[in-house]
FIMI-884646 format. One line per 5 residues: number of its first residue (from 0); their letters; for each residue x negated, y negated, z negated of C-alpha. Coordinates in pm, 1 decimal, m for minus. Layout:
REM residues N
NUM) A) X,Y,Z; ...
***
This chain:
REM residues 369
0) XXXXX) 650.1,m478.2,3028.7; 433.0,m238.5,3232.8; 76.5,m199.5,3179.7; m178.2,m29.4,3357.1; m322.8,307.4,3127.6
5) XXXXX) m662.2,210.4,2921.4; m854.6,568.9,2990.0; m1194.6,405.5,2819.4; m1367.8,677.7,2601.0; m1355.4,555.5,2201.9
10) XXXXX) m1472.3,825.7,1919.2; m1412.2,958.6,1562.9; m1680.9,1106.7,1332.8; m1550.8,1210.8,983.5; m1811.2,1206.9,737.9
15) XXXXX) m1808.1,1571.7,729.0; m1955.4,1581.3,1070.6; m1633.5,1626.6,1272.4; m1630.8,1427.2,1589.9; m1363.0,1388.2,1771.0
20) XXXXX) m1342.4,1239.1,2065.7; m1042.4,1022.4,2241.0; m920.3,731.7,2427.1; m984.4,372.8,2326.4; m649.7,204.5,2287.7
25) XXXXX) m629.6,m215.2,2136.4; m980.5,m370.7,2069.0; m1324.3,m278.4,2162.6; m1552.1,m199.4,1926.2; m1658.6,12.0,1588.8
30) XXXXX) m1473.0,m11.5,1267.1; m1461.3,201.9,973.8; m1296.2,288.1,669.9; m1143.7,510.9,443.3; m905.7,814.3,621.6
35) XXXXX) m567.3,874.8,567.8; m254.7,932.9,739.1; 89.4,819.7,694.3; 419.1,1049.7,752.2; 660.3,775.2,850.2
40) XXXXX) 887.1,852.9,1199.1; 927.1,406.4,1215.6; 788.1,97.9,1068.7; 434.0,142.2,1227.7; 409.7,m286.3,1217.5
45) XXXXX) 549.9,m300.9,882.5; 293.6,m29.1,810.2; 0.0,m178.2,932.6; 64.5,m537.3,748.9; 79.8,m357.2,374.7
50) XXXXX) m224.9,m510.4,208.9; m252.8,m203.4,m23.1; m404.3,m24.5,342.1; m721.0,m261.7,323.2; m1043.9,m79.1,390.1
55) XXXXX) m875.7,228.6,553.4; m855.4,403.5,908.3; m501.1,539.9,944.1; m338.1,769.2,1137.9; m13.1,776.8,1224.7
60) XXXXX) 138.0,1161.0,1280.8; 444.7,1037.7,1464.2; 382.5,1173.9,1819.1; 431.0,834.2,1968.4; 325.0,476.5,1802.8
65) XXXXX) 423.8,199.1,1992.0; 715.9,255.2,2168.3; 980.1,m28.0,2008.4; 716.1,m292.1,2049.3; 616.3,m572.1,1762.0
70) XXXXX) 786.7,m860.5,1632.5; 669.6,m1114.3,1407.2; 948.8,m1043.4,1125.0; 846.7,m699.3,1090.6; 531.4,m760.1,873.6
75) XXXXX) 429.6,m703.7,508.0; 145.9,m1013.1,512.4; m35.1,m1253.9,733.3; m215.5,m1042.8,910.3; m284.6,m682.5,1007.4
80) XXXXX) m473.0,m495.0,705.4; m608.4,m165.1,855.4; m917.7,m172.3,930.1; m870.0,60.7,1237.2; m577.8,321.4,1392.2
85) XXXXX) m554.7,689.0,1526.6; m308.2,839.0,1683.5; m204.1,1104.7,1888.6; 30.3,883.8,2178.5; 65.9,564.9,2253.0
90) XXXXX) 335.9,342.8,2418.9; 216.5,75.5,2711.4; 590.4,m21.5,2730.9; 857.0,m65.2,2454.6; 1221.9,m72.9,2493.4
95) XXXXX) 1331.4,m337.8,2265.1; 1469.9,m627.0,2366.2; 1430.2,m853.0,2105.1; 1054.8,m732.8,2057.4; 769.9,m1034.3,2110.7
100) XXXXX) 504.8,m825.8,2207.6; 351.8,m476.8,2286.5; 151.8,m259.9,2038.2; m147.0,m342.3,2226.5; m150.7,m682.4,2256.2
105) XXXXX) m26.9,m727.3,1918.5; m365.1,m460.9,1823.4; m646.8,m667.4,2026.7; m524.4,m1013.5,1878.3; m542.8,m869.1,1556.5
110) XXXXX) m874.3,m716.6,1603.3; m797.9,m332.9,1559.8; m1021.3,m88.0,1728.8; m761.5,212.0,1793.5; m823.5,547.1,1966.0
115) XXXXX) m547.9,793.5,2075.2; m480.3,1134.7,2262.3; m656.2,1272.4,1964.0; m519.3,1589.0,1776.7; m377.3,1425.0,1529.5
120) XXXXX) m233.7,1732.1,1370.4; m553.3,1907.5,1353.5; m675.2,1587.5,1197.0; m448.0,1617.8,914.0; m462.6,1943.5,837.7
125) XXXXX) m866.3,1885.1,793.4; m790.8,1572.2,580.5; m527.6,1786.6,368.0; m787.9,2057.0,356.6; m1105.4,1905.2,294.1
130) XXXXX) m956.1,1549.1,119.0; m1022.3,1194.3,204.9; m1311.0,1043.0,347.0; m1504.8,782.4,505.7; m1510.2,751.4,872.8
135) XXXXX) m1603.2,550.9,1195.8; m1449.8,504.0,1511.3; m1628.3,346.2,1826.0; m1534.5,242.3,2189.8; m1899.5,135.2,2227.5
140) XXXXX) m2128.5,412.3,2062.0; m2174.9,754.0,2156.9; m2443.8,921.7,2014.2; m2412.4,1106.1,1673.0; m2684.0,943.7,1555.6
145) XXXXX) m2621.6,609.5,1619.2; m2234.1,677.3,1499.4; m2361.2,799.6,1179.0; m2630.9,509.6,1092.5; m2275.6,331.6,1122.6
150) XXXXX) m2050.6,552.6,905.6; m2330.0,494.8,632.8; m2239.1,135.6,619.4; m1899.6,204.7,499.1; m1885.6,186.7,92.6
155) XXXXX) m1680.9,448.3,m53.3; m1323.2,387.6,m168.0; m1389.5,520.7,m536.2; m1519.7,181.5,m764.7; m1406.7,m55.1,m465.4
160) XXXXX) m1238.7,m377.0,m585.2; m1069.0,m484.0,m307.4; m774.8,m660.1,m473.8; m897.8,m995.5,m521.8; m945.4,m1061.9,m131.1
165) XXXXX) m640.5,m983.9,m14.0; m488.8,m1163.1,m281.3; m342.4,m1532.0,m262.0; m595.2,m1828.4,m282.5; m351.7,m2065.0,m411.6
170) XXXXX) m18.1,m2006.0,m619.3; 287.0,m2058.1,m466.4; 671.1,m2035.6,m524.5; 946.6,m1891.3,m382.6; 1308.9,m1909.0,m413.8
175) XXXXX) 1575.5,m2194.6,m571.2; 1379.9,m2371.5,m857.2; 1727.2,m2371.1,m1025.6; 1787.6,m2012.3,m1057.3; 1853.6,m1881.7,m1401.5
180) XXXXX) 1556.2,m1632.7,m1413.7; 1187.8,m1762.6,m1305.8; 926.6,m1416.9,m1260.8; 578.8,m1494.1,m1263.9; 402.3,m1242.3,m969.2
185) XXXXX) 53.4,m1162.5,m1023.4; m91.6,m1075.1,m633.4; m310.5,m783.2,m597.5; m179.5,m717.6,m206.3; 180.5,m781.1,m299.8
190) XXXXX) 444.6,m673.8,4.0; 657.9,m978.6,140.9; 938.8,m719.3,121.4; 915.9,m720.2,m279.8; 912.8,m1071.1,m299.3
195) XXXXX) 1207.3,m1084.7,m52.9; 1370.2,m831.6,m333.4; 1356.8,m1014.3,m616.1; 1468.2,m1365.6,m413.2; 1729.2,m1182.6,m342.6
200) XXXXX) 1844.6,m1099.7,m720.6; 1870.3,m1512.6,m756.3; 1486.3,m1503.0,m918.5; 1251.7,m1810.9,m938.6; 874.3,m1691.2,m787.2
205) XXXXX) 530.8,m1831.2,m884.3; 255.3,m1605.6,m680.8; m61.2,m1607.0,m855.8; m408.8,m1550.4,m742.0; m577.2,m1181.1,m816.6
210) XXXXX) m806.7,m1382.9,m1092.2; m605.2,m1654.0,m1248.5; m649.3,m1630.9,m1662.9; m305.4,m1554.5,m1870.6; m392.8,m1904.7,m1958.0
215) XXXXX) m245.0,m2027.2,m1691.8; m4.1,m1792.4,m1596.0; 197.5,m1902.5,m1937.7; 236.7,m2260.3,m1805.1; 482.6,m2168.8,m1544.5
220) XXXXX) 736.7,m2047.6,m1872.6; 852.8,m1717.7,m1701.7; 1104.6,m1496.8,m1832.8; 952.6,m1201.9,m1700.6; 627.4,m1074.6,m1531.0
225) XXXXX) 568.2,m900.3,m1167.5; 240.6,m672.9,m1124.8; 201.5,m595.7,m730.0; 67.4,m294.6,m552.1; m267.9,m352.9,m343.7
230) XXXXX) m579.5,m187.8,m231.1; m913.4,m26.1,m426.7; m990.0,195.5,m756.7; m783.3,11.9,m1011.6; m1053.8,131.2,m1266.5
235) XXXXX) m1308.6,m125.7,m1098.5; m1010.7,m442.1,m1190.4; m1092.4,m502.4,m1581.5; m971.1,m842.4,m1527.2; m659.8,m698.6,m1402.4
240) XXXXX) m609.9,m459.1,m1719.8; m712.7,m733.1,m1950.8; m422.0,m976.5,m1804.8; m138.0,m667.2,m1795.0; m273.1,m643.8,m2182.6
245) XXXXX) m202.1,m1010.1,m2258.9; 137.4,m1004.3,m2069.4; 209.9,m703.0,m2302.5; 129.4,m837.7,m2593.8; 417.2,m1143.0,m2509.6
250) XXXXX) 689.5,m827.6,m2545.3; 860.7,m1015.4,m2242.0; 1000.5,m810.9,m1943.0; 732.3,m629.3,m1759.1; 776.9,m437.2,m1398.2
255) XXXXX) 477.3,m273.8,m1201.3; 471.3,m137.4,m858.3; 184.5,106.7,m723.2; m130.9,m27.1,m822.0; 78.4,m247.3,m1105.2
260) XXXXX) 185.3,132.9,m1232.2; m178.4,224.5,m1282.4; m308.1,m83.5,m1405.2; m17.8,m90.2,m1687.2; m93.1,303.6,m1754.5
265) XXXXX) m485.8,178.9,m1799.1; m381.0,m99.9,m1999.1; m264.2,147.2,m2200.1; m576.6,371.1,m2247.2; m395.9,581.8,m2001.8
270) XXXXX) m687.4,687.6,m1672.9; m629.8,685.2,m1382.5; m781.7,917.2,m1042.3; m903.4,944.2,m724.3; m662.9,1188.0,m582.6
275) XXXXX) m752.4,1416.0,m299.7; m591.7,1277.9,13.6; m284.9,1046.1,m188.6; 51.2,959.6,m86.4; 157.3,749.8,245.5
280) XXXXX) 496.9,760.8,412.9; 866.6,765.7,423.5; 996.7,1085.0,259.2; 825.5,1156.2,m4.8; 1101.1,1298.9,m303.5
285) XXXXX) 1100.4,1201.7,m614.8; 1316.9,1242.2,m929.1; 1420.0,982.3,m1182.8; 1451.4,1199.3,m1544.7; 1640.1,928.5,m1700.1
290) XXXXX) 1926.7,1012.5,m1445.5; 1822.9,1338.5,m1315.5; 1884.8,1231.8,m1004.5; 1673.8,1253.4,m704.0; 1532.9,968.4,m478.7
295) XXXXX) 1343.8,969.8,m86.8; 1090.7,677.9,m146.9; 814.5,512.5,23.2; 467.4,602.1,m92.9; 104.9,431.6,9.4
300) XXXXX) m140.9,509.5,m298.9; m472.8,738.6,m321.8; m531.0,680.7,m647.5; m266.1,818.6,m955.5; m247.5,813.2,m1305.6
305) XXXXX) m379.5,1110.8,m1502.4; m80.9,1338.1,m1630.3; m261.5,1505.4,m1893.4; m363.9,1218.4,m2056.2; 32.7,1114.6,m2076.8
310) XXXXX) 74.1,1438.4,m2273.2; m106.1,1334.9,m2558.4; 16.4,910.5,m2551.8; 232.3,876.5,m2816.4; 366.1,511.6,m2672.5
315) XXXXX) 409.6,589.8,m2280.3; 726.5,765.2,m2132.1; 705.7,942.8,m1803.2; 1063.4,811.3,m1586.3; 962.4,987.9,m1274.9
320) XXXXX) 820.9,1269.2,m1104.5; 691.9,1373.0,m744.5; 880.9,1668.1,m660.4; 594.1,1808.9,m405.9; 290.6,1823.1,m667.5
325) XXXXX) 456.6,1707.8,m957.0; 244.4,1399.6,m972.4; 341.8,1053.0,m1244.5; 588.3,837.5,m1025.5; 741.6,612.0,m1293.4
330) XXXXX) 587.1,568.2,m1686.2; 755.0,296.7,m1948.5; 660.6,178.3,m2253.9; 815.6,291.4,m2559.3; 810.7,22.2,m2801.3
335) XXXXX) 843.5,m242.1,m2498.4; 1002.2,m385.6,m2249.0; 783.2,m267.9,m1970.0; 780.7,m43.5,m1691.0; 656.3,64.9,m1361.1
340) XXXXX) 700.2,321.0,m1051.2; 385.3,418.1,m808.4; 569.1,398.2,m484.0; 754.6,121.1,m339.6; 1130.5,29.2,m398.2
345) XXXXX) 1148.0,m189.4,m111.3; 1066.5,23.5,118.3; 1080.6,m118.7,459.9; 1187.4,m33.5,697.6; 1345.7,273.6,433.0
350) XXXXX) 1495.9,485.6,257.0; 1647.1,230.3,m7.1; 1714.5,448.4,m250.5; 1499.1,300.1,m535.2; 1599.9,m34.1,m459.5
355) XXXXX) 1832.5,m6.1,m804.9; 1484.8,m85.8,m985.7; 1490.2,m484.3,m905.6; 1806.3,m486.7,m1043.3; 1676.4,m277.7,m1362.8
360) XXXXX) 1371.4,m562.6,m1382.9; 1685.5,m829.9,m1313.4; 1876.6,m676.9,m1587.0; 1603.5,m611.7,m1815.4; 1498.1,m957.1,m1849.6
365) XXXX) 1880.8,m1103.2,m1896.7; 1869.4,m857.0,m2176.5; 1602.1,m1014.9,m2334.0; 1651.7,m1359.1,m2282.7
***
């Protein structure tokens, strides 16, 4: 598919003042959000469909986004979830075959306001420097002024709840109603990947909105519980904490992923943080202590759990550690069957390293049938 070269202006102003100033590149328009950036070399689509990137503008540091197309299996949800995209080159053809669409296409029906043949390393080394922050991009405004009464708009990540509207509206099930083992998945943004995962293991789903009261959650008679990643400051979800409290309290299997890892460590009187510019990508290293071994995970999160209140819990267990900054990966409870990791197991489109942890959940709950 050849397409002709958008060279439309479209612009970036960081909240510091920084303006940058590139190519538009998808929609038309002005979006803004939260910035980050996100390591991965592939899986831009699967990327861009992870609930837990609601409210942020991304940018992807691979030198070239676009160039294997889009196809409608590659996704993490229903829709796209960023609210807008920066990057440094982008593809007008791909050189997939079995691809449905380009980048482009697949960006303007989707409603994304991208710009490009921006510097995206200098971008990133001003994020890593001076930490995340709110931001706007525009192919329609111009002036400083009139970008900034914009940028003021945006709320601030830190005491967003974002959780409950990206979460289902209605349960629903997955899997063989027969199978031996039925998991009850509470949906805060949760990845089709990790529901995928656990089908896999011969598990019986029931999704669950954000909100729904234990109440009703204990009707479905699960054998063990699922608490999904997803976007905003886990210390504005009480709700959440107070359900991951009652599911405790039922001593039945427990597994959380990302923004299930910090809700269980808050359920737990453990806090949790805003961190400077957080974790997104495909390499990120991380070692299990239990097995001293080391893993290469997928990460998305900018908020962690606080290690130095670990040091003083006398019920939580830290199972993993980031090897770059040494940050909480993995906690369990002591006296429980519970656990969690912060990044993502199922990591599409890779590295499957940590994929051994559904089968841990799996195993954990035919252990305490």
């Amino acid at each position: 598919m050849t397409q002709i070269q958008n060279t439309a202006p479209a612009w970036l102003l960081l909240k510091d003042g920084t303006l940058f100033k590139g190519k538009s590149f998808g929609a038309k328009g002005t979006a803004g959000g939260e910035i980050c950036f996100n390591t991965g070399m592939t899986g831009y689509q699967e990327v861009f469909t992870d609930p837990s990137y609601t409210g942020q503008v991304l940018i992807m540091n691979n030198a070239y986004i676009g160039n294997y197309g889009v196809k409608k299996e590659d996704v993490e949800s229903n829709s796209v979830k960023i609210s807008a995209l920066i990057c440094k080159n982008v593809a007008y053809r791909y050189s997939r075959l079995v691809a449905d669409d380009s980048l482009e296409n697949y960006l303007i029906k989707n409603n994304i306001v991208t710009i490009y043949d921006v510097d995206t390393r200098a971008l990133v080394q001003h994020i890593r420097a001076k930490g995340a922050m709110n931001c706007i991009i525009s192919t329609e405004l111009s002036d400083v002024e009139r970008l900034q009464a914009e940028l003021d708009k945006v709320p601030d990540m830190s005491g967003l709840e974002l959780s409950s509207r990206v979460s289902t509206k209605e349960p629903y099930c997955l899997g063989n109603p027969d199978a031996p083992i039925r998991i009850a998945v509470m949906d805060y943004g949760v990845k089709i990947k990790i529901l995928d995962c656990l089908v896999a293991r011969n598990a019986y789903l029931k999704v669950f909105p954000a909100k729904t009261p234990f109440s009703e959650l204990k009707k479905f008679g699960a054998h063990g519980y699922f608490i999904s990643n997803g976007p905003g400051d886990p210390a504005s979800m009480k709700y959440a904490v107070d359900t991951v409290k009652e599911i405790l309290a039922t001593n039945k299997p427990f597994f959380g992923i990302c923004l299930g890892h910090q809700l269980l460590a808050r359920a737990n009187d453990i806090p949790t943080f805003k961190m400077h510019h957080g974790h997104r990508g495909l390499n990120h290293p991380v070692k299990n202590l239990i097995t001293g071994k080391s893993e290469i995970t997928t990460q998305n999160h900018g908020f962690g759990v606080d290690p130095e209140a670990l040091k003083n819990s006398d019920n939580i267990e830290v199972t993993h550690l980031n090897l770059n900054d040494g940050s909480i990966e993995g906690i369990r409870v002591k006296n429980k069957p519970a656990f969690s990791v912060q990044y993502h197991p199922e990591a599409t489109p890779g590295p499957h390293d940590s994929r051994y942890l559904f089968d841990d959940f799996i195993q954990l709950i035919k252990d305490n049938a």
